[in-house]
N, C-alpha and C positions, 0 to 999 in steps of 0.2 A: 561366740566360743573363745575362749583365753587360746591363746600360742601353745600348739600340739608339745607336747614333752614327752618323752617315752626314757625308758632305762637298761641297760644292759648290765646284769647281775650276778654274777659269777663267782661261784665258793673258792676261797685258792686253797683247796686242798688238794690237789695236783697242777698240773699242766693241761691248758688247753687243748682240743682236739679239735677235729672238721665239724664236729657238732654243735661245737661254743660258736666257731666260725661262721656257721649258718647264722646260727641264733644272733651274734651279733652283726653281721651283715642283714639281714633284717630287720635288725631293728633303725640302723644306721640307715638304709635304705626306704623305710618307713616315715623315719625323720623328715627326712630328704623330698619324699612324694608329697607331705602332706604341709612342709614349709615349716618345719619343726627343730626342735635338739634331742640329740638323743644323751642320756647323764651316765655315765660308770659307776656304779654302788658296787660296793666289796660286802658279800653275805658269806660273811665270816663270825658267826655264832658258834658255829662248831673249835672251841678254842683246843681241842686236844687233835683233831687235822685238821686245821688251819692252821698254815706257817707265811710268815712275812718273806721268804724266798719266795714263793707262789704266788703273791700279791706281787712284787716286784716281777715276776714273770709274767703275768698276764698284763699288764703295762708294758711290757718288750713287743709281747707279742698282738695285742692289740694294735700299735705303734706299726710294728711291722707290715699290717693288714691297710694302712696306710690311714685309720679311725683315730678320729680326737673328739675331746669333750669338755666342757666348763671344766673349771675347778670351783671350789675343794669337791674332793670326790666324796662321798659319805659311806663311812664304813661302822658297819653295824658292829663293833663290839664297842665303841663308842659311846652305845646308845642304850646300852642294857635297863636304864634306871625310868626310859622311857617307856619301852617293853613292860616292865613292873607294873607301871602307871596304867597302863591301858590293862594288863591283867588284874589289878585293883579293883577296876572300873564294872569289869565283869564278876569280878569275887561279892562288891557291892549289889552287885544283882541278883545273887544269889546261885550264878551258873556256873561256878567254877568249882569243885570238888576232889579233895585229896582222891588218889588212887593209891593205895600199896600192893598193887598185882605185880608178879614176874612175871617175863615173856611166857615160861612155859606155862605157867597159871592160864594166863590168856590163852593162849592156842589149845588148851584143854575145856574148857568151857566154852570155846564161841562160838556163837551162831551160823557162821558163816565166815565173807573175806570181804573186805572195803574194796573199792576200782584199783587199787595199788595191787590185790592178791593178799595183802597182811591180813592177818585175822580180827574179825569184827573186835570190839572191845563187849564183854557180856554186862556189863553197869555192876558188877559186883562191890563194888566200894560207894555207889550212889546211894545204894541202901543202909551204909553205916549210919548207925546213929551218933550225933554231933558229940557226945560222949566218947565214943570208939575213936571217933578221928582225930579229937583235941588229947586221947590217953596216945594215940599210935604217933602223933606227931611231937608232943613231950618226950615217949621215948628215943626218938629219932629214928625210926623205921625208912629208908628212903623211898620217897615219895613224888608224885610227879600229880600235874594238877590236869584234870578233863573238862571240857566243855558238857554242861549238861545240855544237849543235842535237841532231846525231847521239850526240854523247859525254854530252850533258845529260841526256837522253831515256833510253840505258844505264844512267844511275845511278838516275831515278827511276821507271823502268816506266810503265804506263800511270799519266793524269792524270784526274780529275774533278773538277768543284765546282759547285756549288746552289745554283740559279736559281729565282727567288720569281716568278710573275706566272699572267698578267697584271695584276695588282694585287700590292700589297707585303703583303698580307694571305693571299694564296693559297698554299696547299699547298707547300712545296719541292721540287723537284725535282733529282737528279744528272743531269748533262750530261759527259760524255765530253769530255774538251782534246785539242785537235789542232795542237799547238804543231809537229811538223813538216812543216803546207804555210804556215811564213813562212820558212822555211831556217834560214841563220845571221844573226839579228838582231843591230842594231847596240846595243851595250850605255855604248859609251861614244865622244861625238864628238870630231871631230879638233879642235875649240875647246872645247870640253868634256866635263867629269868624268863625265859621266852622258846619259841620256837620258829619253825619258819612260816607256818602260815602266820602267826600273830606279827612277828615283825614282818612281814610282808606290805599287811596294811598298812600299817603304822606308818611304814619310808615311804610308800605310793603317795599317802595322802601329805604327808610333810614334804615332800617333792612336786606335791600340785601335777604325779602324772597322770597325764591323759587319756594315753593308748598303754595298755599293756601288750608285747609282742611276747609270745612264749610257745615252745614246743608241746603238739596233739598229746607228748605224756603229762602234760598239766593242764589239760584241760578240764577233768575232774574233779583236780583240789579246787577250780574256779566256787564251785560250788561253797566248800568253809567258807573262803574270802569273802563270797557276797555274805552271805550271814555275819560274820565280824563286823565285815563294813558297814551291813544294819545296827547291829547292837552298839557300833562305837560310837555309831554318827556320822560315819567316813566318807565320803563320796565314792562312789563307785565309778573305775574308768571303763572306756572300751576296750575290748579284747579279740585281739587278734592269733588264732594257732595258726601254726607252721609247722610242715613238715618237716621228718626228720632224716638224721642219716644214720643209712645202715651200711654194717657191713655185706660179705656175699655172702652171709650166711642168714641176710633179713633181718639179726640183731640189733637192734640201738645201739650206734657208737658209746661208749658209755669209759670213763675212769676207772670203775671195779672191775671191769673185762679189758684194762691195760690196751685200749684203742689207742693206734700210735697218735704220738700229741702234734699239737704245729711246727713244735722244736725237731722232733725226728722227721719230720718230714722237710722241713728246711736243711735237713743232713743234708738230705736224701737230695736235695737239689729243687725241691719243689719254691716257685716264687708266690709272691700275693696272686697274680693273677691268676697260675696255678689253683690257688684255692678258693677263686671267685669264679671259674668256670665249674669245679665240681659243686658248688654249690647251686648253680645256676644261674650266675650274674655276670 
């Protein structure tokens, strides 16, 4: 087996909190167990919140945490044209299909809700005919691109891939993927090349990692991934979830509920080790 690699991944569209903290103490600590590196990727696609103060912040506070990593670090907006490439790849395939649905359109029509709660996507646009879509997209209608789920699935049969835990030392495991209760995922958005499951794969497999460490709220998307990682040819790593932090009201620390970040808690007096004991290390 090649030399364990794992990555710690981070959007800087805010400031870190105790839940990045875990997630990169884990991983760093995973490195560490298994005689490995763990790499800092900047998953910065989101160019309307993502900002370069955030990026230069979470490099403070990383540093802080007392965590280093190779250089250069790889930062996905860099990388858009390679995103393309692999959406290409799958358009060649025939699985990739305009969508011109709105949200409310969706959530009026669908079936049900993906493991996230979002509403299924109902295939409303799959059924156009290559006519409709090549006159809606001449118009310029804005448009975003789906994976065809059902046709995806046809070509690569059932899915599995192996899950280390509860510790990253423990026993491997096969896990069955059930990549169709997300529907037709969005692969590529109407301002952008890509999305985060598609670049996901893309950086895993161009960084040769090995172990993926990520929090029990992604343990569902694992499911796209293997299926991508089928269809591209991508190697599939191990995968390790972790738990997560809540606060006392049981919620997942989270950026859009304004959980205080590592910066207000370093006001506050809090040190590294401070936040390597609440995590549990």
């Amino acid at each position: 087996m090649s030399t364990p690699l794992l990555r710690f991944a981070p959007s800087p569209n805010g400031h870190l909190h105790l839940g990045h903290a875990l997630s990169a103490l884990v991983t760093w600590d995973a490195a560490a167990r298994l005689g490995g590196t763990a790499l800092l990727r900047i998953e910065d696609i989101d160019r309307k919140r993502c900002k370069p103060e955030f990026t230069a912040a979470i490099l403070e506070d990383l540093h802080w945490l007392g965590l280093s990593w190779p250089q250069p670090v790889l930062i996905q907006s860099d990388r858009f044209d390679l995103y393309a490439e692999a959406a290409n790849r799958l358009r060649d395939m025939d699985l990739l299909y305009p969508c011109f649905c709105t949200r409310t359109e969706i959530a009026a029509a669908s079936p049900g809700t993906d493991p996230d709660g979002a509403p299924l996507y109902p295939g409303t646009c799959r059924h156009l005919s290559n006519a409709e879509r090549i006159a809606r997209l001449q118009r310029g209608d804005p448009v975003q691109f789906r994976l065809d789920g059902q046709a995806a699935l046809a070509r690569t049969g059932p899915l599995s891939f192996t899950v280390i835990g509860p510790t990253i030392l423990d026993r491997p495991q096969i896990r069955y993927a059930r990549p169709e209760r997300w529907g037709d995922v969005v692969l590529q958005r109407k301002d952008l090349p890509t999305s985060y499951h598609l670049s996901v794969v893309v950086d895993d497999a161009a960084q040769t990692i090995t172990h993926v460490t990520r929090g029990r709220d992604l343990e569902a998307a694992t499911d796209i991934h293997v299926l991508l990682q089928m269809l591209l040819g991508l190697p599939s790593p191990y995968y390790h979830f972790h738990r997560l932090m809540r606060d006392q009201a049981g919620e997942k620390l989270s950026k859009s509920r304004q959980s205080p970040s590592l910066r207000d808690l370093r006001a506050q007096g809090w040190t590294p080790d401070d936040v390597r004991r609440a995590g549990g290390f």
